[in-house]
LUMKE-438916 format. One record per residue (C-alpha): residue in three letters; chain; residue number from 1; z, y, x. Coordinates in pm, 1 decimal, always signed. Example, Ala and Ser with C-alpha at 12.3 -4.5 7.8 and 13.67 -1.06 7.14 Angstrom:
REM residues 2
NODE	code	unit	pos	Z	Y	X
NODE	ALA	A	1	+780.0	-450.0	+1230.0
NODE	SER	A	2	+714.0	-106.0	+1367.0
//
This chain:
REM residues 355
NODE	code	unit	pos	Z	Y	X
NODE	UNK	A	1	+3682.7	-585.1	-930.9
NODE	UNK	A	2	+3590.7	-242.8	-1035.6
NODE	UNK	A	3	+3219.2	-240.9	-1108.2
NODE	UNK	A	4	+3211.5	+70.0	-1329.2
NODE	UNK	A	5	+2936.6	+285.0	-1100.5
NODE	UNK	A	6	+2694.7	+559.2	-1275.1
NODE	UNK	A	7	+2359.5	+360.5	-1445.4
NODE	UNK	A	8	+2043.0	+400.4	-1215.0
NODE	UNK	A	9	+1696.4	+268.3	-1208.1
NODE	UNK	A	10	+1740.6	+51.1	-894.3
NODE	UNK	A	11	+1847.5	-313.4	-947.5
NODE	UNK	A	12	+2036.1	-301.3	-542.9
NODE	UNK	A	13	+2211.9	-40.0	-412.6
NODE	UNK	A	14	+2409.3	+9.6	-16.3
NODE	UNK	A	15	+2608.1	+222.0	-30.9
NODE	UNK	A	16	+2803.5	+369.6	+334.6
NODE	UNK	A	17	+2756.5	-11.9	+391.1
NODE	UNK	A	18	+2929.5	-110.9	+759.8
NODE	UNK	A	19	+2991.3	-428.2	+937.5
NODE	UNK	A	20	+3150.4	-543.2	+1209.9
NODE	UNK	A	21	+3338.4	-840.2	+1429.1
NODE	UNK	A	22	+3651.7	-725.1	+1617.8
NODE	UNK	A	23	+3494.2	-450.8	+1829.0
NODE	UNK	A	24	+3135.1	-541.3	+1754.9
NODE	UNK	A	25	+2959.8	-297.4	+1490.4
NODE	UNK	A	26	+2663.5	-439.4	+1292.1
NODE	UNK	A	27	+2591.0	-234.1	+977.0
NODE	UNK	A	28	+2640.1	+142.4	+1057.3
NODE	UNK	A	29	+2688.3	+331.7	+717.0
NODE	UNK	A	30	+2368.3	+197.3	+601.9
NODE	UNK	A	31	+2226.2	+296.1	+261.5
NODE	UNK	A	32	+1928.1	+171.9	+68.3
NODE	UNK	A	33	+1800.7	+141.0	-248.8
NODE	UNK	A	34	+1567.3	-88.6	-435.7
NODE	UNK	A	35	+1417.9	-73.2	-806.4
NODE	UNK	A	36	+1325.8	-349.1	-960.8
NODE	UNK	A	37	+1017.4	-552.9	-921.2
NODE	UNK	A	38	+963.9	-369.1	-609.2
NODE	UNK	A	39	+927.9	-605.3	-274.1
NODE	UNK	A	40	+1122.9	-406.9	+10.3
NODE	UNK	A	41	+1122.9	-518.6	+401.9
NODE	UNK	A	42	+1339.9	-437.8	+667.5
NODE	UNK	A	43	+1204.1	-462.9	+976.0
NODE	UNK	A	44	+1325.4	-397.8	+1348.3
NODE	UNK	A	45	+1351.2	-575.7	+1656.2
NODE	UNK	A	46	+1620.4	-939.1	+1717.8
NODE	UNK	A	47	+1990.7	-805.8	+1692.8
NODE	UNK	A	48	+1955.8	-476.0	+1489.9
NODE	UNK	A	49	+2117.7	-629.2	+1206.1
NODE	UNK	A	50	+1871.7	-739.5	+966.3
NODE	UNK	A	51	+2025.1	-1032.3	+876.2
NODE	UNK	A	52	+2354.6	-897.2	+858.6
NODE	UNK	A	53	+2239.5	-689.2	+561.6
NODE	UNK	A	54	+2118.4	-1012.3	+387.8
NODE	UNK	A	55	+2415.2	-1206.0	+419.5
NODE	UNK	A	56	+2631.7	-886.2	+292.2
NODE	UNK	A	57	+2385.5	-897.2	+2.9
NODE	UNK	A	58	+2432.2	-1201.9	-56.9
NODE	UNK	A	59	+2813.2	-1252.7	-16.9
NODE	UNK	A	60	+2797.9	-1470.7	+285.1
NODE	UNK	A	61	+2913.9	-1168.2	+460.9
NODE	UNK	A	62	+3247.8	-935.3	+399.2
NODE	UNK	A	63	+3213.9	-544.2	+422.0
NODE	UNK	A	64	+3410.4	-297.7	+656.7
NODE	UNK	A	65	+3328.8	-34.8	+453.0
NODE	UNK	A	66	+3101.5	+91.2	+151.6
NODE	UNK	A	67	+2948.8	-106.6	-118.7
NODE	UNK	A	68	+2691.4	-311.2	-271.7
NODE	UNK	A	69	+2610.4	-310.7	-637.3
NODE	UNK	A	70	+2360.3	-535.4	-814.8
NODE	UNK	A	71	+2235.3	-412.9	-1136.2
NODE	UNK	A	72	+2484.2	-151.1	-1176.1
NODE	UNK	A	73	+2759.7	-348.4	-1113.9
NODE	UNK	A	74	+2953.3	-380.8	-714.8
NODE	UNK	A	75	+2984.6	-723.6	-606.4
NODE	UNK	A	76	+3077.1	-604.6	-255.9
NODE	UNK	A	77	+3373.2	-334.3	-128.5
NODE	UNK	A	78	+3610.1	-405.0	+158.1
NODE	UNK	A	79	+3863.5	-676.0	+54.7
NODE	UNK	A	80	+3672.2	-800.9	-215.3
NODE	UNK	A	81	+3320.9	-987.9	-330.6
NODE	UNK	A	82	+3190.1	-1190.7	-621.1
NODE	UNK	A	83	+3136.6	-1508.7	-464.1
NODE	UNK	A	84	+2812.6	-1557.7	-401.1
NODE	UNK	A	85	+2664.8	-1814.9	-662.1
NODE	UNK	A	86	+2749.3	-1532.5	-908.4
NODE	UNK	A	87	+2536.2	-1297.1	-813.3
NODE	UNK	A	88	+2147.5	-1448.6	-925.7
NODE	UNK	A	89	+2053.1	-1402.4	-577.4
NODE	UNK	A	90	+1791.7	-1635.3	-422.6
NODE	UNK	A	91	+1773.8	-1702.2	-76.4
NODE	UNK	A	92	+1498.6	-1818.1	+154.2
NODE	UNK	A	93	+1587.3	-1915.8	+532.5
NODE	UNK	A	94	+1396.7	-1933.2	+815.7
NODE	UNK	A	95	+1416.8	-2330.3	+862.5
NODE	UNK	A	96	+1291.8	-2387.9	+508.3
NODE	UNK	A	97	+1703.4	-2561.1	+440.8
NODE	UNK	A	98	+1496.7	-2814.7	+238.8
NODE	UNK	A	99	+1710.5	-3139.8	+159.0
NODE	UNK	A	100	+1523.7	-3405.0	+367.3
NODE	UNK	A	101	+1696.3	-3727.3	+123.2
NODE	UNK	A	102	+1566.2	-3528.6	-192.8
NODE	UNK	A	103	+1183.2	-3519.6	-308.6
NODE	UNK	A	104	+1029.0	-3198.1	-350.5
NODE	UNK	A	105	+1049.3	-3192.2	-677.2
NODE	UNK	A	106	+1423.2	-3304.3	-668.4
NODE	UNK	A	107	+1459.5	-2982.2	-413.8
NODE	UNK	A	108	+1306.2	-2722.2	-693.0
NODE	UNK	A	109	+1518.2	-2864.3	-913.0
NODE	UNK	A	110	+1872.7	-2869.2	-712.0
NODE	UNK	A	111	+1955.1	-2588.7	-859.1
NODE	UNK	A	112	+1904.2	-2655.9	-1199.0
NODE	UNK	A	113	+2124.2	-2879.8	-1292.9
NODE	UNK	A	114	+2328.7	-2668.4	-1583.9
NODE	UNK	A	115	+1980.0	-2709.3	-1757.1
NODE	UNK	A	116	+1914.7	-2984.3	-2012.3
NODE	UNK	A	117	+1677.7	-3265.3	-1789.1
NODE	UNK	A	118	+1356.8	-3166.3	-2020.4
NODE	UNK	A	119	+1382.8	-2780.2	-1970.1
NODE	UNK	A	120	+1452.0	-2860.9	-1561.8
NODE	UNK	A	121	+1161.8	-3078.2	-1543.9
NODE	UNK	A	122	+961.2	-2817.7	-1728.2
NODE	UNK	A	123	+1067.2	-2523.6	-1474.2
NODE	UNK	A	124	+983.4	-2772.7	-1183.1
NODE	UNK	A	125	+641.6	-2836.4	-1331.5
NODE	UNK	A	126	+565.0	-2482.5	-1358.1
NODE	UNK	A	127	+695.9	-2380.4	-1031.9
NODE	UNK	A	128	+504.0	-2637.2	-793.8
NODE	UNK	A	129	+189.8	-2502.5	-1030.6
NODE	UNK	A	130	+247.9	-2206.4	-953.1
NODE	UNK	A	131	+275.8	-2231.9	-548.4
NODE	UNK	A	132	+6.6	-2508.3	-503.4
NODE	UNK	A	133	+205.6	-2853.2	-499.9
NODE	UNK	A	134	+182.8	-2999.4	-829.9
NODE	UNK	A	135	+55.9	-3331.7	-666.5
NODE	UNK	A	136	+339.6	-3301.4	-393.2
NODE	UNK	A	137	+606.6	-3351.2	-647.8
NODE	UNK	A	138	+714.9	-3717.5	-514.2
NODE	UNK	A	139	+677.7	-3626.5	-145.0
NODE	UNK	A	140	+961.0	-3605.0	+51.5
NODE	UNK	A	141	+978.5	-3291.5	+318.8
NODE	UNK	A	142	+889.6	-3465.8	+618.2
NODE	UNK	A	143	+552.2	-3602.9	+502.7
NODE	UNK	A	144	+470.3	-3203.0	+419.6
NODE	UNK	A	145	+280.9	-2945.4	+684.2
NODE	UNK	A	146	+551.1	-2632.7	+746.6
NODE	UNK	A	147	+304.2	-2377.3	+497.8
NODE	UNK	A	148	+387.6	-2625.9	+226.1
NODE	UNK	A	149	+721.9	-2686.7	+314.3
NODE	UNK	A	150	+779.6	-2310.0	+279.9
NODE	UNK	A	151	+638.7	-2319.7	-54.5
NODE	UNK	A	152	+895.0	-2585.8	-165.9
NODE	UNK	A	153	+1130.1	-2338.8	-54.2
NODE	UNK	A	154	+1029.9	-2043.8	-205.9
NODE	UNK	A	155	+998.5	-2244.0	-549.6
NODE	UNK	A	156	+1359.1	-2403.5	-546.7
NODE	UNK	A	157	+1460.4	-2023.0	-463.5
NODE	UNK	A	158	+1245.7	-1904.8	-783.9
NODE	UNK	A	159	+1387.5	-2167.9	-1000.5
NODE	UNK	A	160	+1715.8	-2062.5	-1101.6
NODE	UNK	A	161	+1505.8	-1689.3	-1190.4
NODE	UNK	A	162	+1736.2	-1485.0	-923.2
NODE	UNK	A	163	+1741.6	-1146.2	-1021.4
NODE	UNK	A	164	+1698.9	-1058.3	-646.7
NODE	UNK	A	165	+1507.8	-1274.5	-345.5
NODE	UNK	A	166	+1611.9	-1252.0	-7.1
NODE	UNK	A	167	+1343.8	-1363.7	+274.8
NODE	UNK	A	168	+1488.5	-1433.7	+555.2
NODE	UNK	A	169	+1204.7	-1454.6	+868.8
NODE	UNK	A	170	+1017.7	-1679.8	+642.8
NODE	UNK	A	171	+642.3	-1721.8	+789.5
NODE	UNK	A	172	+792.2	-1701.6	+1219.7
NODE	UNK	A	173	+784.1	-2065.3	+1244.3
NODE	UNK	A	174	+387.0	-2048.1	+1161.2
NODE	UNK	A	175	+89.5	-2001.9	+1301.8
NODE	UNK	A	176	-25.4	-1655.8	+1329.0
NODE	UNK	A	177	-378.7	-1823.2	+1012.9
NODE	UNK	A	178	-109.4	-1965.0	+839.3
NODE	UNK	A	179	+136.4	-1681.6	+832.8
NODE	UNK	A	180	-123.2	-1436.4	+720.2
NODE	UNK	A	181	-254.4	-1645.2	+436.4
NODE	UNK	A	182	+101.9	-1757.9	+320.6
NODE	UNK	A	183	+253.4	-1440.3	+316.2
NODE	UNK	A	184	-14.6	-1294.6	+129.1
NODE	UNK	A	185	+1.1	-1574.5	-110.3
NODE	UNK	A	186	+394.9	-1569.6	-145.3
NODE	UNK	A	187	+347.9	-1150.8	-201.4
NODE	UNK	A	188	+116.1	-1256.4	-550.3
NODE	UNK	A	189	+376.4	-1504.3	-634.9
NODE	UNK	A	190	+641.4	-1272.4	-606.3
NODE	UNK	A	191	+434.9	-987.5	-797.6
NODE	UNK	A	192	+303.1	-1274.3	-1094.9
NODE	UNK	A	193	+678.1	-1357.9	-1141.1
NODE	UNK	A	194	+813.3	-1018.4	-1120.9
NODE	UNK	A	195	+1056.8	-1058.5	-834.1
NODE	UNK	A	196	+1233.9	-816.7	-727.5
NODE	UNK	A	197	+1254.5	-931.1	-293.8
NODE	UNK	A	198	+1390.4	-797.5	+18.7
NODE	UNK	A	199	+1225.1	-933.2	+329.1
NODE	UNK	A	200	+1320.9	-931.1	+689.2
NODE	UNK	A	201	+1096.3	-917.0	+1025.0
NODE	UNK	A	202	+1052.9	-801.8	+1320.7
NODE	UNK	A	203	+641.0	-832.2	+1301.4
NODE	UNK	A	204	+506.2	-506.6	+1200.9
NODE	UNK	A	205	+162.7	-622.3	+1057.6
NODE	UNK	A	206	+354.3	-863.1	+824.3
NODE	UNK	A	207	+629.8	-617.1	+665.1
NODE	UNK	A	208	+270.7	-405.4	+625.5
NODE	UNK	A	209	+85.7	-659.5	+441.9
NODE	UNK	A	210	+399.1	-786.9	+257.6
NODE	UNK	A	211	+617.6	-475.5	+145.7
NODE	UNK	A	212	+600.7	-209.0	-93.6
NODE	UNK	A	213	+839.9	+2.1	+102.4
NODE	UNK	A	214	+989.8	-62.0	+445.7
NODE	UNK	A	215	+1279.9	+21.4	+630.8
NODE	UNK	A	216	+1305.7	+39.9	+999.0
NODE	UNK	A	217	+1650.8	-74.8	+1168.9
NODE	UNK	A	218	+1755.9	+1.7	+1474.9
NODE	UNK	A	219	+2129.6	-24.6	+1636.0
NODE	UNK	A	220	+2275.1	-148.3	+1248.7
NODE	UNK	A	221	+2133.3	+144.7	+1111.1
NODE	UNK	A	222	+1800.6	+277.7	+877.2
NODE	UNK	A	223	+1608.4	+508.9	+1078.7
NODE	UNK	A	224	+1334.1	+561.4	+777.4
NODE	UNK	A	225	+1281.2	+393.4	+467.4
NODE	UNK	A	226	+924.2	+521.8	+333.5
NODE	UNK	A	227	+550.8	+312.5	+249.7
NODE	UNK	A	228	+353.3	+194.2	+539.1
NODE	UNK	A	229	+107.3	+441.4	+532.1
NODE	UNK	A	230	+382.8	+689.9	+614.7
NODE	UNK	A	231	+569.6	+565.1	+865.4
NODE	UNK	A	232	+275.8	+512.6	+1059.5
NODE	UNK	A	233	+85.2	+858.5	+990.6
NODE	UNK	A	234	+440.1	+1079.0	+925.4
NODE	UNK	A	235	+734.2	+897.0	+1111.9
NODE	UNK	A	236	+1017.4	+1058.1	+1069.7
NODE	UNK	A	237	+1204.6	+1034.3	+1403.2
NODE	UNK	A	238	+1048.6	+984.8	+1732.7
NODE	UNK	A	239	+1207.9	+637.1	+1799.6
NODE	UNK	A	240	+953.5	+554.9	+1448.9
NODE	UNK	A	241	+690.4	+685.1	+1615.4
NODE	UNK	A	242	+717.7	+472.9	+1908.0
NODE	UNK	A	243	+831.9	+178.3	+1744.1
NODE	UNK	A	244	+525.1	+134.2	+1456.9
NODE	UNK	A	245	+151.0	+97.7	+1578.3
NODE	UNK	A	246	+13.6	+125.8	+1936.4
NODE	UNK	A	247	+30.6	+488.5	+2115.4
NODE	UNK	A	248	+110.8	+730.5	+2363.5
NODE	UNK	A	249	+297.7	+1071.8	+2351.5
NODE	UNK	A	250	+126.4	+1331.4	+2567.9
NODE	UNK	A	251	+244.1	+1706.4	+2630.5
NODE	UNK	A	252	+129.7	+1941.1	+2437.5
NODE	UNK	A	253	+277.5	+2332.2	+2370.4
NODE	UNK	A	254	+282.2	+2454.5	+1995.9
NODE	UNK	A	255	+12.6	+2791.7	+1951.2
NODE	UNK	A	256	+110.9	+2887.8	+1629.1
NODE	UNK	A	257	+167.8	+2719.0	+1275.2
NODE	UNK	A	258	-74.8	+2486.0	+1319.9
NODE	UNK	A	259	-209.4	+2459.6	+1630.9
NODE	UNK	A	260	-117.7	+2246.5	+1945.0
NODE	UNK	A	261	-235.6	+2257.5	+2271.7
NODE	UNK	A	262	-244.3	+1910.1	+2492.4
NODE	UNK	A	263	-528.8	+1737.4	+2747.3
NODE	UNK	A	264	-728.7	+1686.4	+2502.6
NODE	UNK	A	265	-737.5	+2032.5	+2391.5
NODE	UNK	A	266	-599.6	+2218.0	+2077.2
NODE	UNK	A	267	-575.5	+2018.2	+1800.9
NODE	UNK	A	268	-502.7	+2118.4	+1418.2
NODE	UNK	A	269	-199.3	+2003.3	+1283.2
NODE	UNK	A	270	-330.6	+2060.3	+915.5
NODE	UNK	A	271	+27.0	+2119.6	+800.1
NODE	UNK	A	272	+283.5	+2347.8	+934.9
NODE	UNK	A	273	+435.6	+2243.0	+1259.1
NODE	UNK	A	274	+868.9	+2262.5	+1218.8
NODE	UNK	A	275	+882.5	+2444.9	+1547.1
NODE	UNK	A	276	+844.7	+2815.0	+1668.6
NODE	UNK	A	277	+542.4	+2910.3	+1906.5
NODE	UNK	A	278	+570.8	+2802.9	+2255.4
NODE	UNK	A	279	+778.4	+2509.7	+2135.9
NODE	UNK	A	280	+721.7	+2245.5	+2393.8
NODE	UNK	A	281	+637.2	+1948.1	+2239.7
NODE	UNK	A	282	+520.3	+1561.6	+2290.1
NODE	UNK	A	283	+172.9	+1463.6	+2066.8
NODE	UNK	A	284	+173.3	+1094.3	+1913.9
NODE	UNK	A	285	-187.9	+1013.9	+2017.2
NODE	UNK	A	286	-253.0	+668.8	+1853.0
NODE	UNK	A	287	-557.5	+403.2	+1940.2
NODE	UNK	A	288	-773.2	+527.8	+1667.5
NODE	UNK	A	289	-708.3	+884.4	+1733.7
NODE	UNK	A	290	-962.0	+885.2	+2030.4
NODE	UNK	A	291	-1278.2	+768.8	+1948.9
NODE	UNK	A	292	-1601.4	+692.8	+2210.5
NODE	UNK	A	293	-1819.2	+1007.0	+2191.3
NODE	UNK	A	294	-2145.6	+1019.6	+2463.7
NODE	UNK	A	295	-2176.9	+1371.2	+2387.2
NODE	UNK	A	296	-1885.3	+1518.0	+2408.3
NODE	UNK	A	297	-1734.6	+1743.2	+2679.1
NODE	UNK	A	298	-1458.2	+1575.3	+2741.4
NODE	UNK	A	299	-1446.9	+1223.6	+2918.5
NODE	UNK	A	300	-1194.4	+947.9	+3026.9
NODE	UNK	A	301	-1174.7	+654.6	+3300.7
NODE	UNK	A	302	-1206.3	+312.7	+3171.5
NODE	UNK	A	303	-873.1	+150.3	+3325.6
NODE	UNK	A	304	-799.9	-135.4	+3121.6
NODE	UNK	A	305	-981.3	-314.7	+2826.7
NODE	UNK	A	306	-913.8	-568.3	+2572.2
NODE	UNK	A	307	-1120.0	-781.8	+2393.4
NODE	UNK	A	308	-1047.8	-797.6	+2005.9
NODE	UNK	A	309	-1378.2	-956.8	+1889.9
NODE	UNK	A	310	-1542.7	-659.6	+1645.9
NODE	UNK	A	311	-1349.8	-426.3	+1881.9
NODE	UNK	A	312	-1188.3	-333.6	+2223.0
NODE	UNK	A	313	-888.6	-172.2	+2317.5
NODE	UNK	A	314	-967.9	+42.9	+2602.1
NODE	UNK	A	315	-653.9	+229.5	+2849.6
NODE	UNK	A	316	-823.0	+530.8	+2918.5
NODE	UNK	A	317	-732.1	+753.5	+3173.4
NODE	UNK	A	318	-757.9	+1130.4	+3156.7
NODE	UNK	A	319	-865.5	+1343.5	+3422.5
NODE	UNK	A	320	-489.9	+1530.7	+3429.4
NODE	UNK	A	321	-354.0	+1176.9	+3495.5
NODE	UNK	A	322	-211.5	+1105.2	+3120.0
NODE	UNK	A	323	-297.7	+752.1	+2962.7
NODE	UNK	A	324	-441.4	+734.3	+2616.4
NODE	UNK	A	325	-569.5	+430.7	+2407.6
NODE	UNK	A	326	-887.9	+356.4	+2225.3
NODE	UNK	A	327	-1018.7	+144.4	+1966.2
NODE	UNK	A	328	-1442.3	+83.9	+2055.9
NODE	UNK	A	329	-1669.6	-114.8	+1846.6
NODE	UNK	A	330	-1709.9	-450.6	+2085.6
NODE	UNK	A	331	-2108.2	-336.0	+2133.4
NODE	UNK	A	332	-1973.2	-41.3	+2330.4
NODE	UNK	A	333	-1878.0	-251.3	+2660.1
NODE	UNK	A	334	-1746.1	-22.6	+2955.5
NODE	UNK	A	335	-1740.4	-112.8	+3280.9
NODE	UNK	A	336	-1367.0	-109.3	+3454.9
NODE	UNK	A	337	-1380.0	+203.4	+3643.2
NODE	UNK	A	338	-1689.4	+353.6	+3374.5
NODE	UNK	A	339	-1583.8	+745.1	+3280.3
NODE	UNK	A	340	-1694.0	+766.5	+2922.5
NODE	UNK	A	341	-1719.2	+1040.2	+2664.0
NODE	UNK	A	342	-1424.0	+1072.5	+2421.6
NODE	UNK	A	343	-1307.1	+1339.5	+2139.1
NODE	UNK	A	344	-1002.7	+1378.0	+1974.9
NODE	UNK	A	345	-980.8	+1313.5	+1545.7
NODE	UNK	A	346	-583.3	+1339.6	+1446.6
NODE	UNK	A	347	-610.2	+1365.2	+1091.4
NODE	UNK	A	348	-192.9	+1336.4	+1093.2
NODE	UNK	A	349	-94.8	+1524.7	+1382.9
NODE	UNK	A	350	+285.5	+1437.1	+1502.7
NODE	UNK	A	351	+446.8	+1609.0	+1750.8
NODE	UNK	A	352	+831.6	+1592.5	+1875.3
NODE	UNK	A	353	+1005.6	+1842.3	+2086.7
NODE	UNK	A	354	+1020.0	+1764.1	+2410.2
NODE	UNK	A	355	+1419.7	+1644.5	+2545.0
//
C-alpha cells in the first residue's frame, strides 16, 4: 500500500471518504480531520452514518472511495486496508463486548498478551487504578453495575496504548446520573492519558460536555465541524441551526448591515449580515434569547410551560401569532393563558434567507 501522503499535524485524516452497499450510500465524500490528543465527536441522529465512519476507521469497513490515513500513513483506499489489528486503534462498543468467562482483570489484559506476564500485570494494575476498580480485579462482569462495566471496557481499550480511541454510543445504555458523571469521568481519563478519541452520539448535551470539537452528520455527510460554543451561537447551515439547542425561526426583513427587523422588533446583528437590504430572512430565536421583562413594551401569552426545577420553559405566544420559547427562573410562575412582559437579548444574531 502506498502510504507516502504530505506530513501534517493531525494524527487522522478522511479524505473524499464514501461508503456504500449495492445502491445504498452511507459516507458521502466526507472529510475530517483530527490532531492529536484532541477528543472529537460526531454526532447526528440513528442512520446518518456515524458508525459507518468508525468501522471505516477502524478497518471493519471497506471504502468506495477516498482515504483514511493514520499518522501520516493511509491504511484505507478502495481495494485495499491494513487489517485492522495493525492500526493501534482502540475500540469501545456500545454493549461493553466484555468477555463474561474472563475476570476483569483477565479482560484489561486480553490484549496484552505479546507482553512479558510482569509488565501485563503491571499495565492492568495501573489501568483499573486509574478508572476506579482496583478492588474489582477478580470480579467477573456479571457481578459488576453497567457504569463499572463500562470502565472495564474503556481500560482493556487503553491497555494496548491505541494511538486512536473510538467510542462507539458508550454511556446510551445508562441512566441519564450515571451517564453524566461517567462521561465526564471517562473525558479526564482520556485527557490524563493523552488519548487522542473520536466519539459518536446522537445526544447533544453529551458530545457538548465530552468533545473538544464536534461534527454534525446528517444524510452520510459533515454539515459543520466547529467547538460547541459555535455551532450553537454561529451554525453554519440552517439544518445546524435547527438541529443543536431548542428554538424557533421567525420572519424577519434585513434593514441594513446590521440590522433586522422581526416581531420582536429590530434587533442588532453586531456583525455584518451576508445579505443585501430587504433580504427576506428567517431569525434563530433560541430559549434564552427572550427573557421575562415586567416592564417592557412588548408582551407574550403564556401557552405552554415546563417545569425544570431552578427554571421553566415557557411557549410563548406573540401577539402576530409566531411561537417563541423562554427560559424563567422557577420563582416566576405564569399562569396558562397569563400575557407577560418579554424583551429580546440576541447577543449572536442568526438569520437564513428565507426559501
Amino acid at each position: 500500500m502506498d502510504s507516502r501522503i504530505p506530513a501534517t499535524a493531525a494524527l487522522l485524516e478522511l479524505r473524499g471518504v464514501s461508503q456504500g452497499y449495492s445502491d445504498v450510500v452511507v459516507l458521502r465524500d466526507l472529510s475530517l480531520s483530527i490532531r492529536r490528543g484532541t477528543i472529537a465527536c460526531l454526532l447526528g441522529a440513528s442512520g446518518c452514518g456515524k458508525t459507518s465512519v468508525l468501522r471505516a476507521i477502524a478497518g471493519f469497513e471497506p471504502l468506495s472511495a477516498g482515504e483514511i490515513a493514520l499518522n501520516d500513513k493511509v491504511v484505507s483506499r478502495r481495494g485495499t486496508r491494513l487489517p485492522p489489528e495493525q492500526r493501534r486503534v482502540g475500540m469501545v462498543f456500545q454493549d461493553y463486548a466484555l468477555f463474561p468467562h474472563l475476570t476483569v482483570a483477565d479482560n484489561v489484559g486480553f490484549g496484552l498478551h505479546v507482553l512479558p506476564k510482569r509488565e501485563r500485570d503491571a499495565r492492568v494494575t495501573e489501568l483499573l487504578i486509574t478508572v476506579g476498580l482496583a478492588d474489582a480485579e477478580e470480579k467477573f462482569p456479571h457481578e459488576l453495575s453497567g457504569g463499572q462495566q463500562q470502565r472495564v471496557a474503556l481500560a482493556r481499550a487503553l491497555a494496548p496504548r491505541p494511538e486512536l480511541l473510538l467510542l462507539d454510543e458508550p454511556f446510551s445504555n445508562l441512566d441519564v446520573e450515571l451517564r453524566e458523571r461517567l462521561s465526564a469521568e471517562v473525558r479526564s481519563i482520556l485527557k490524563q492519558q493523552q488519548t487522542t478519541a473520536l466519539l459518536v452520539t446522537h445526544d447533544q448535551h453529551e458530545a457538548f460536555s465530552f468533545a473538544d470539537e464536534i461534527g454534525i452528520m446528517h444524510q452520510g455527510a459533515i454539515l459543520q465541524w466547529d467547538s460547541a460554543y459555535n455551532l450553537y451561537h454561529r451554525p453554519a447551515t440552517r439544518m445546524v441551526a435547527d438541529f443543536i439547542g431548542q428554538g424557533v425561526f421567525l420572519p424577519g426583513t434585513v434593514l441594513d448591515a446590521s440590522h433586522v427587523r422581526c416581531e420582536l422588533g429590530v434587533l442588532d446583528a453586531r456583525e455584518a449580515l451576508a445579505y443585501p437590504c430587504g433580504t427576506e430572512v428567517d431569525v434563530l430565536v433560541r430559549p434564552d434569547d427572550v427573557l421575562h421583562d415586567d416592564a417592557s413594551p412588548v408582551s407574550a401569552k403564556v401557552e405552554h410551560k415546563a417545569f425544570r426545577g431552578a427554571e421553566f420553559l415557557y411557549t410563548l405566544q406573540l401577539p402576530g401569532g409566531s411561537r417563541v420559547f423562554s427560559l424563567v427562573p422557577s420563582h416566576h410562575d405564569h399562569a396558562m393563558g397569563e400575557s407577560i412582559g418579554i424583551r429580546i437579548a440576541i447577543d449572536h444574531l442568526v438569520a437564513f434567507a428565507r426559501n
